[in-house]
C-alpha positions, 0 to 999 in steps of 0.5 A, spaced: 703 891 272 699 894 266 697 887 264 694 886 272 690 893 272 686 890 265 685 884 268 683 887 275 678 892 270 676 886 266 673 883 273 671 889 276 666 890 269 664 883 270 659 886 274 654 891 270 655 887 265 652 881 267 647 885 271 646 888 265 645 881 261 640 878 266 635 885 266 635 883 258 634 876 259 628 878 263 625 884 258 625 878 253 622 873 256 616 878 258 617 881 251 616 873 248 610 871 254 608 878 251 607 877 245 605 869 245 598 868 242 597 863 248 598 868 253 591 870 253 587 864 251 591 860 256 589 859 265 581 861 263 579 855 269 583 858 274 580 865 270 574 863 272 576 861 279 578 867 280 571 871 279 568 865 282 571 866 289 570 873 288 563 871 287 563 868 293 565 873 299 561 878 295 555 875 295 556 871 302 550 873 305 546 870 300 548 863 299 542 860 303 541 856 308 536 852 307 541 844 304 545 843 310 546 850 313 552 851 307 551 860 308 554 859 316 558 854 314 562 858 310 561 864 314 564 862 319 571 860 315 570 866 310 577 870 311 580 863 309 578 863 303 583 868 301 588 862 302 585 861 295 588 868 292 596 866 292 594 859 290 591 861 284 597 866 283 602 860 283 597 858 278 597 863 273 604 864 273 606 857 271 601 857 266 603 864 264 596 867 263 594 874 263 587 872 263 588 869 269 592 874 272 587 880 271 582 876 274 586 874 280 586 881 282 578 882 283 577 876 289 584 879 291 581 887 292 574 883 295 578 880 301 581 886 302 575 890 302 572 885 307 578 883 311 584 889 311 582 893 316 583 886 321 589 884 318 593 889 317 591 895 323 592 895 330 585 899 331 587 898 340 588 905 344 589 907 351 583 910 356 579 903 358 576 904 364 573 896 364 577 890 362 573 883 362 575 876 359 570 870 357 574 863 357 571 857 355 574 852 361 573 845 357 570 841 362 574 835 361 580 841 364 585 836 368 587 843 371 582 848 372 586 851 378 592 852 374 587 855 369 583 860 374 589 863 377 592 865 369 586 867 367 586 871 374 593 875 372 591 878 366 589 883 371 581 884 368 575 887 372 570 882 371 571 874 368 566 870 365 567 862 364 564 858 360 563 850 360 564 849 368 563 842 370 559 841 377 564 839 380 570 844 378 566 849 380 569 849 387 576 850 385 575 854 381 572 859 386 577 857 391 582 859 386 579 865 384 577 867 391 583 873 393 582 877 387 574 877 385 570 878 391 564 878 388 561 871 383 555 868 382 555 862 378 548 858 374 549 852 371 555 851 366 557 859 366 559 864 371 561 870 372 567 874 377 568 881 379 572 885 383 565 890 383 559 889 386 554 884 383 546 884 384 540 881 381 544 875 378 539 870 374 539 866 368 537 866 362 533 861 358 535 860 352 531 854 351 536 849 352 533 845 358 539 847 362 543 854 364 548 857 360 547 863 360 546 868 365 545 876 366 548 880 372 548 888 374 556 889 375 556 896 379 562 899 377 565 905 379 562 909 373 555 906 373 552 899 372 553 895 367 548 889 365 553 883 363 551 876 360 555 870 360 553 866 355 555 858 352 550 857 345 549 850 343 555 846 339 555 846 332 558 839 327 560 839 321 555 831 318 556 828 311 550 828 311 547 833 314 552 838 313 553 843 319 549 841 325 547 849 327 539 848 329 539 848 336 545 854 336 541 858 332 534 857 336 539 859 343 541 866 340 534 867 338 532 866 344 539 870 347 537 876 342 530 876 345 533 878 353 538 883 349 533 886 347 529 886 353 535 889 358 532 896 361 540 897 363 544 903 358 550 899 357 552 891 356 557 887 354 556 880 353 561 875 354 561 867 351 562 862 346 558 863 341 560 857 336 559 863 332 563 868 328 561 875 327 560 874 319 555 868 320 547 870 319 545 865 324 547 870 330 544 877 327 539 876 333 545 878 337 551 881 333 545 886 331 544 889 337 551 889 339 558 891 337 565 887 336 569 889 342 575 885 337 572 889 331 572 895 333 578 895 337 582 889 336 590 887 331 588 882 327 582 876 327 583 875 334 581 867 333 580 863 338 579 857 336 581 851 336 587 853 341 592 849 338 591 852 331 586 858 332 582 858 325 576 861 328 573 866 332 567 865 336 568 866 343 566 873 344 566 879 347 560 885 345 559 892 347 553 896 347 553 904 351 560 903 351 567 904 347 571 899 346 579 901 346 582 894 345 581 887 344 586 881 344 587 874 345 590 871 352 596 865 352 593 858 351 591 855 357 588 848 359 583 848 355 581 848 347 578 855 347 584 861 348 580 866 352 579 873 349 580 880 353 578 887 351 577 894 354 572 898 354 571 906 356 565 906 359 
């Protein structure tokens, strides 16, 4: 019996002594990459990675636009470049470099800096008075019905789409019919209500063809200007880099009517082919607040709707306070459609 109580012992002490072991092992192998004079004089290319990175997204803004539009291209993806910041870690650590590990934290505070408040706080609260959508449609949509009456059960006030093929357009009225009473629709937007609409028209934003429109919603707390409105593609050429001229000259042209509106409070809603960081909209994104900025969980991307990397469908307020923002289920289309609630 004595014999079993020692063996029995034995096993039971195995278990700090082996803890114990592993913690030594691990104090001496930092201990020797501590002391081994390579530690700081290894990983100075991903070092100087680090700080190029951090480089970048701070001084976004000013890297030009003059040779292939490189500033908007790289606004448009800039909270992807913290992607980067892991890959350099893994860097690091194989290489066992502090250098690279102290630089690393630089690009890492700048990210968070830039993008925390949208990654990590869900800045939504109750109290909406008005709920709104903006869906790019897809005019190759096989199924514009099925994608009317989805974007119809989300229960919002007031719904704008984008991208509507002539010949779509009767179904998609039809379908929409019993919940929106009131729709107007000019060129390749329109715009669904459950208030009443008036002194509906286009607005040029100097494309040859409609797509923008502005409209006065009469809601039950006053009128609201809101503005439908699909900016011009923007492409990605080897040779000519990213292809946003005719965009930038509409969102000129979108700002100017803004700019121009008489009535307090308006919300635009559309495809913008933009993100709010790209200099290019600044005729518009400095006029207007981000409904997904302001009161939104997470980055809200809405495209592509297979693997949503940006978010350049939009809505913006300006006379009002947003209190959520979010992203529907993917319908048919390439484009997620977005909602928000504002207090009016």
């Amino acid at each position: 019996m004595a014999q079993a109580d020692t063996q029995e012992t034995g096993r039971r002490g195995d278990i700090p002594e082996q803890t114990g072991s592993r913690v030594r092992r691990l104090l001496d192998h930092l201990d020797r990459w501590r002391r081994d004079p390579g530690t700081w004089r290894r990983g100075t290319v991903p070092a100087g990675c680090a700080a190029v990175l951090a480089l970048v997204m701070i001084f976004h803004a000013q890297i030009p636009n003059d040779v292939g539009n490189l500033g908007s291209l790289l606004e448009t993806f800039l909270p992807w470049l913290g992607l980067f910041v892991p890959l350099l870690l893994v860097i690091a650590l194989v290489r066992r470099s502090a250098t690279a590990l102290i630089a690393l934290l630089l690009p890492a505070v700048v990210w968070l800096n830039l993008f925390g408040g949208l990654m990590f706080a869900d800045k939504s609260r109750a109290g909406g008075d008005l709920t709104v959508v903006t869906h790019n449609v897809n005019a190759d949509n096989p199924d514009p019905a099925t994608t009317a009456r989805e974007v119809a059960a989300s229960g919002a006030d007031v719904v704008a789409l984008e991208e509507l093929r002539g010949s779509a357009v009767p179904t998609y009225e039809q379908a929409l019919r019993d919940t929106y009473k009131y729709h107007t629709v000019k060129g390749t937007v329109g715009l669904w209500s459950k208030y009443p609409l008036r002194d509906s028209e286009p607005v040029d934003i100097k494309m040859g063809w409609t797509r923008a429109l502005r409209s006065t919603v009469a809601t039950p707390r006053g009128d609201v200007a809101v503005y439908v409105a699909h900016l011009p593609s923007v492409r990605v050429k080897f040779n000519a880099g990213f292809t946003a001229g005719q965009r930038d000259d509409s969102a000129e042209a979108l700002g100017e009517a803004i700019a121009a509106e008489r009535v307090d409070k308006v919300i635009l809603l559309g495809d913008l082919n933009g993100t709010m960081n790209d200099r290019a909209l600044a005729p518009v994104t400095s006029q207007l607040r981000s409904a997904q900025g302001a009161a939104g969980d997470g980055f809200g991307f809405s495209w592509p709707a297979s693997f949503p990397m940006a978010r350049i469908d939009q809505i913006m307020v300006r006379g009002m306070d947003p209190v959520s923002a979010w992203t529907l289920p993917r319908t048919n289309s390439d484009h997620l459609p977005v909602a928000a609630s504002v207090k009016l």
